[in-house]
C-alpha positions as CSV (number, residue, x, y, z in Angstrom):
1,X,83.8,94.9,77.3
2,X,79.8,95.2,77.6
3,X,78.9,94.0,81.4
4,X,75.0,93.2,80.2
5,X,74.1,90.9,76.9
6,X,72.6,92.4,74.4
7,X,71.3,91.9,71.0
8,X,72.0,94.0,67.7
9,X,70.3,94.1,64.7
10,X,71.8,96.2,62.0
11,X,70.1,98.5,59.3
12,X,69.4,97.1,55.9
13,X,69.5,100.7,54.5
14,X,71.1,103.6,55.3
15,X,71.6,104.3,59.0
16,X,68.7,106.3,60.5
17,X,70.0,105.9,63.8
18,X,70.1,104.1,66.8
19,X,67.7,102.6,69.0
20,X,68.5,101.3,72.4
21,X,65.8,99.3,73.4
22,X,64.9,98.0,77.4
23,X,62.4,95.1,77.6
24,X,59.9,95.1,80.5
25,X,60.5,93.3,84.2
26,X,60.8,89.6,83.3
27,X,61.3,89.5,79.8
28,X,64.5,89.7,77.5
29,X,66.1,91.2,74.8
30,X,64.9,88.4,72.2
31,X,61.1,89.4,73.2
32,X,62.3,92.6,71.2
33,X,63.6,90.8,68.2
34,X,60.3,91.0,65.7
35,X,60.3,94.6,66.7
36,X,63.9,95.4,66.6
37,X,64.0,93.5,63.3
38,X,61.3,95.4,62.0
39,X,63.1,98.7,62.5
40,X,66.4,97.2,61.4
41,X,64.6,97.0,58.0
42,X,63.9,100.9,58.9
43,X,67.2,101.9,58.6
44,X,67.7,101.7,62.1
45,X,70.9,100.1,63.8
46,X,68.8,98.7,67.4
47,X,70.5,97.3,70.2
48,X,68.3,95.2,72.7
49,X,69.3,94.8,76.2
50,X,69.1,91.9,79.0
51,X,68.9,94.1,82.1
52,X,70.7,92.9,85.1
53,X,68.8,89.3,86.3
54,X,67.1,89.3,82.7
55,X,68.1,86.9,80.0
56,X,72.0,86.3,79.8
57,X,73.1,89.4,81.8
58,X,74.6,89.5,85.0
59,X,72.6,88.1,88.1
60,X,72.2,90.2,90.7
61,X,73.2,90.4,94.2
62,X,72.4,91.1,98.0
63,X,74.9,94.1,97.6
64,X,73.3,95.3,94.5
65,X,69.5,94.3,96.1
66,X,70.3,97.0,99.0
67,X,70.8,99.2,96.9
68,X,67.2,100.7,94.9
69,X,67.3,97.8,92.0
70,X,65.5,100.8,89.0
71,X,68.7,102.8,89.7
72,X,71.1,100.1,89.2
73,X,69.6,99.2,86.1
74,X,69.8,102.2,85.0
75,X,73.6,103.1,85.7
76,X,74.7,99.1,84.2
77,X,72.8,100.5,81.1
78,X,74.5,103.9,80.8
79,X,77.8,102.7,81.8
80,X,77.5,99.9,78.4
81,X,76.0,102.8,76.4
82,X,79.7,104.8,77.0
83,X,81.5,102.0,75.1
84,X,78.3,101.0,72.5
85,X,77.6,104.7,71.6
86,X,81.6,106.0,70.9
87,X,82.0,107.5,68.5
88,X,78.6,107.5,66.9
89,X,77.6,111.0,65.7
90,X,74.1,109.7,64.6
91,X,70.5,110.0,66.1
92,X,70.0,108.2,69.8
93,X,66.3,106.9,70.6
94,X,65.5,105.4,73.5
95,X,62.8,102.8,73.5
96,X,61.2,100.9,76.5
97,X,58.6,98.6,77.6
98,X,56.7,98.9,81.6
99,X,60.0,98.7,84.2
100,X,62.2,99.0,80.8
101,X,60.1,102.1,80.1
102,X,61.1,103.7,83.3
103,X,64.4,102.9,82.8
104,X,64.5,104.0,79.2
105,X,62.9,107.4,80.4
106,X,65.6,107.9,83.1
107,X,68.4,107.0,80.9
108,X,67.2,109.6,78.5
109,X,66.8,112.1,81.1
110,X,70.2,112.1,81.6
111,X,71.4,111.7,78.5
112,X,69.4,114.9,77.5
113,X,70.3,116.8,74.3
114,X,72.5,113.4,73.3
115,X,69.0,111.7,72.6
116,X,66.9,112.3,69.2
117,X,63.2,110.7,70.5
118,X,62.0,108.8,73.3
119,X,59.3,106.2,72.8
120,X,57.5,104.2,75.9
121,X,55.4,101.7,75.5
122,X,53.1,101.7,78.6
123,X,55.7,102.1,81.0
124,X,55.3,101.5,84.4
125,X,55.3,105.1,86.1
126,X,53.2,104.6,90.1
127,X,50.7,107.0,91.3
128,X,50.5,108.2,93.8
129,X,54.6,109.3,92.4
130,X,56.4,106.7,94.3
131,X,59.9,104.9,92.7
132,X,58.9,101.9,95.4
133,X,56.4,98.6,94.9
134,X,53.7,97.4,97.3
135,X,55.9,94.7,99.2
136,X,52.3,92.0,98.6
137,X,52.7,93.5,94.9
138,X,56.2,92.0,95.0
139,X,56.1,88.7,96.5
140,X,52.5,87.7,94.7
141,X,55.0,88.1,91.1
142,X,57.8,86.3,92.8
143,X,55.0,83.5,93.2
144,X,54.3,83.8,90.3
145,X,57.1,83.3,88.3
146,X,58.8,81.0,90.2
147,X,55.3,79.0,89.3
148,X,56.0,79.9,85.6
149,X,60.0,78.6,86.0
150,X,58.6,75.1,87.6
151,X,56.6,74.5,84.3
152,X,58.1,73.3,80.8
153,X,58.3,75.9,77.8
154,X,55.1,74.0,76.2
155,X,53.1,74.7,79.7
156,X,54.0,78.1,79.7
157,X,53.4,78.8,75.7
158,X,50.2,77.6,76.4
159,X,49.2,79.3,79.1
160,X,50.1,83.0,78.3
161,X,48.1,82.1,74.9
162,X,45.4,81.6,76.6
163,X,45.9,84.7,78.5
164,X,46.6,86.7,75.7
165,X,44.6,85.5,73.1
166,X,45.6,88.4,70.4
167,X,49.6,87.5,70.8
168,X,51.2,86.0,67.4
169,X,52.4,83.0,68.2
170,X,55.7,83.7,66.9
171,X,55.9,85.8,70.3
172,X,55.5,83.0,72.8
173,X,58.9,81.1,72.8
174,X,60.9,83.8,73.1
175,X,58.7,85.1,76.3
176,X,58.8,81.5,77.3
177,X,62.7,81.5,77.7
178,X,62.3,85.0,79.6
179,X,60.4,84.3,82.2
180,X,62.7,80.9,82.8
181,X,65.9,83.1,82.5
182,X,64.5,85.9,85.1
183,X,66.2,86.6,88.4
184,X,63.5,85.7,90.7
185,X,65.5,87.7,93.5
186,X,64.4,91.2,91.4
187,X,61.2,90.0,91.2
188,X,60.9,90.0,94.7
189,X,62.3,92.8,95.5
190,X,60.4,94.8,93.3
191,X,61.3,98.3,93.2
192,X,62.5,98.2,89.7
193,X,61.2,102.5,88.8
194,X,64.4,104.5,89.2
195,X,64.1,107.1,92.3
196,X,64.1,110.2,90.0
197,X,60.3,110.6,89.8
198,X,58.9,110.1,86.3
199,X,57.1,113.4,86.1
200,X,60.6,115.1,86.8
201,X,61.9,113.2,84.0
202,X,59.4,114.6,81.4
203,X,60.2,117.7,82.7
204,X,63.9,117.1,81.9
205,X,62.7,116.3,78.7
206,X,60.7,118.7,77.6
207,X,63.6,121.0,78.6
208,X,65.8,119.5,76.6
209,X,63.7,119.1,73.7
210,X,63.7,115.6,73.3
211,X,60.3,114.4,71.2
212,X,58.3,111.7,73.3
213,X,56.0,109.2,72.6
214,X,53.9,106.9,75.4
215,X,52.1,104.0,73.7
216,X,49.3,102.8,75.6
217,X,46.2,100.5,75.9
218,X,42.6,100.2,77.4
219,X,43.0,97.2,79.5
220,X,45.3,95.9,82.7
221,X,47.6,98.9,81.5
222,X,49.7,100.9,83.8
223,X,49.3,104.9,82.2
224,X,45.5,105.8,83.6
225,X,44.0,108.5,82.6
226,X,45.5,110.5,85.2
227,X,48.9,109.1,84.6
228,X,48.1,110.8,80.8
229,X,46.9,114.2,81.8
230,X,50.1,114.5,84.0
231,X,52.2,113.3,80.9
232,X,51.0,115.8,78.4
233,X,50.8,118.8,80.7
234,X,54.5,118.0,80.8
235,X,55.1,118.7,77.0
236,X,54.9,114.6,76.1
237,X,52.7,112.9,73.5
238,X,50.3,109.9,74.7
239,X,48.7,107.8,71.8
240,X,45.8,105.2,73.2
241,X,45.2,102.5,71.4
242,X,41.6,101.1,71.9
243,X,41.5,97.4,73.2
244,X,45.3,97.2,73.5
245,X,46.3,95.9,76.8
246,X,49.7,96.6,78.4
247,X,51.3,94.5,75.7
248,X,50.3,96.9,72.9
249,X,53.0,96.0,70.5
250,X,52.1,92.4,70.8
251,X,48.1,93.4,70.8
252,X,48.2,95.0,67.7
253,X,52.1,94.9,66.3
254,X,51.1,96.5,62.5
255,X,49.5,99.4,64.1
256,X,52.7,100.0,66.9
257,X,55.0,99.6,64.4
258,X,52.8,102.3,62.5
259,X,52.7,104.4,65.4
260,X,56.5,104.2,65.8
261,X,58.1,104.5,62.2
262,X,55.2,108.0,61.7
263,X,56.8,109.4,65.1
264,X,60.2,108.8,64.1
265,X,60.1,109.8,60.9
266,X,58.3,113.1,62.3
267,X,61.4,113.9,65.3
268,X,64.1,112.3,63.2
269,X,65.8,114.7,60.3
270,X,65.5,113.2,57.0
């Protein structure tokens, strides 16, 4: 039986694929849903995961804390995809969004040749290459959220949407009930990029021949310029989309999903 929760949304035509998609540190599997949904109605069978200490999955522990948190989420996720993936003889994407990003990249990594397509949305990659956060980094978004968890869902609706002005409102509940379902102990930990460094994992990619895709923004994003010119000397595609900040898909969700089903349908065979 599955150890993390997870939602799946199932094709309404002929299976493309599957996607496996990670939500960012903090959020949940139902902040996927419009998106998932959408490529449901692609053709695409998408299963959206609650990393450990995100939405209904497992909490974690001091044991597990010890231990580097981006490389336990990235073995819970691999050991589910044993049981989810049996079987299938179908395409394998991998999709993920900041910290889910990193872990989407690693799973893929070692996944290699079993993955059709790779596609990140902003994912949160350090520079200098370090798989560790700046410990004041940490605790100021333990502050944070546990600030967030204090307030009601109204409070909290309200105040991203002022934060985020360009976010459809039918995106606010369900980050709402993510940030009051989040493990504040991961939070404060913080070192939620897996210890393989990212650029190695392109590599891998590349060398396996995996097609991949980083989606990113203009403003409070995490792939800088520099992060891009390291990313495409390393085989990977980086699309920027103008005025986007780190929440691209919710910045501008026509032109993502644009981005997305064009790249697919380009790595994918018909």
């Amino acid at each position: 039986m599955s150890a993390l929760h997870r939602l799946e949304f199932n094709p309404t035509a002929p299976c493309r694929g599957t996607i496996v998609a990670i939500p960012g540190l903090a959020e949940s599997a139902e902040t996927l849903a419009i998106t998932a949904a959408h490529w449901a109605g692609k053709g695409f069978r998408v299963l959206a995961i609650d990393p450990r200490g995100h939405g209904q999955s497992p909490r974690w522990t001091e044991d597990l804390l010890q231990r580097h948190p981006g490389d336990v989420i990235v073995e819970d996720i691999l050991a589910d995809l044993d049981e989810l993936l049996s079987g299938a003889d179908h395409p394998l994407v991998l999709f993920g969004h900041s910290a889910g990003g990193a872990a989407a990249a690693a799973i893929a990594a070692s996944l290699g040749a079993r993955v059709s397509a790779v596609v990140l949305e902003d994912p949160f990659w350090r520079l200098p290459v370090t798989p560790f956060q700046d410990r004041e980094v940490a605790a100021n978004a333990a502050v944070t959220l546990r600030r967030w968890q204090a307030l009601g869902d109204a409070e909290r609706q309200v105040e991203i949407a002022e934060l985020f002005p360009r976010w459809p409102p039918d995106e606010l509940a369900a980050w709402s009930k993510a940030k009051a379902e989040t493990d504040v102990a991961l939070v404060a930990q913080g070192d939620v990029i897996p210890t393989r460094a990212w650029p190695t994992l392109l590599g891998d990619l590349a060398a396996a021949g995996v097609p991949t895709r980083i989606i990113t923004g203009t403003i409070r994003i995490g792939i800088t310029a520099d992060h891009r010119a390291i990313i495409r000397s390393l085989g990977a595609e980086v699309t920027v989309v103008p005025g986007a900040t780190h929440f691209i898909r919710r910045d501008d969700r026509q032109l993502f999903h644009a981005l997305v089903d064009g790249f697919l349908d380009e790595a994918l065979p018909a």
